[in-house]
N, C-alpha and C positions, 0 to 999 in steps of 0.2 A: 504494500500500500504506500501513496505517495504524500510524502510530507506533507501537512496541511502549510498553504502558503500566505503569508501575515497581508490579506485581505478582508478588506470591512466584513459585518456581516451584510451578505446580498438580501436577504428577508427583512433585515430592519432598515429601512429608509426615510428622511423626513418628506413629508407629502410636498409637493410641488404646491407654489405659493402664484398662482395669477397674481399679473403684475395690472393694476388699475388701466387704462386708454392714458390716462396723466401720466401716470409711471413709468409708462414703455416710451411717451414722446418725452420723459427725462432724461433717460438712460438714454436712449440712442442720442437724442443732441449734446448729452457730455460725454459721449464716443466719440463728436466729431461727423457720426454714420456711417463711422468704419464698423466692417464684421471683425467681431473679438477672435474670428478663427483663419480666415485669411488674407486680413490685414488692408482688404480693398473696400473704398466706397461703397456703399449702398444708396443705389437710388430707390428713395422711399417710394416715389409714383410710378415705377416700373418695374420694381423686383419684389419679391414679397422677401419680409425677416421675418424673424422671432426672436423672442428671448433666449437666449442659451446662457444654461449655467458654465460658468467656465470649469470648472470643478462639480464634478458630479456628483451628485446627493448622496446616491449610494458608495460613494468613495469618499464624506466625509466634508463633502462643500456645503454651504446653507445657500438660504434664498438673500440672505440682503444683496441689495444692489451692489455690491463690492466685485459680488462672485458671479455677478450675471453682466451681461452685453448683449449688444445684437448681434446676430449674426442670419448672413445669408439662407436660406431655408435650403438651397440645393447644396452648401457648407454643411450646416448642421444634420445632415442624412447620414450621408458618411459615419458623422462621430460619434451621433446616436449608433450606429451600426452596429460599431466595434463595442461602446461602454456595453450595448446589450448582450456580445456576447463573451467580452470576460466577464460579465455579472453571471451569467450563466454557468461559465468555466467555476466561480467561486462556489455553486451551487450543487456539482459535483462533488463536495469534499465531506 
């Protein structure tokens, strides 16, 4: 059997925090309207964003706006991709 490896627990996570319509045009205009993941503009009236947590819940990030930014919605696919499946990989042990 293989060592258990010093990851969060993937069952306990803090629930995702909706950011208010205020909240989300605060965050992005103290980004600038840069995506927090790949570093490019976002045009608000032609690309869709979201909030992304920069650090992921279930690895120990929270919701304040510290640990959150915008980012691209075709960015944040990808990265969602992967946290879901080491969270899964942790789920295995």
């Amino acid at each position: 059997m293989s060592p258990r490896r010093n990851l969060p627990d993937p069952y306990s996570v803090t629930p995702r925090k909706p950011l208010t319509d205020k909240q989300r045009l605060k965050m992005f205009l103290a980004a600038g309207g840069i995506c927090c993941l790949c570093g490019h503009k976002i045009d608000g009236a032609r690309e869709r964003w979201i909030d992304e947590h920069e650090l992921a819940l279930w690895l120990g990030g929270g919701n304040e706006m510290g640990n959150r930014g915008p980012a691209h919605e075709l960015c944040a696919k990808p990265k969602t991709s992967e946290e879901a499946t080491e969270r899964a990989r942790g789920r295995k042990f």
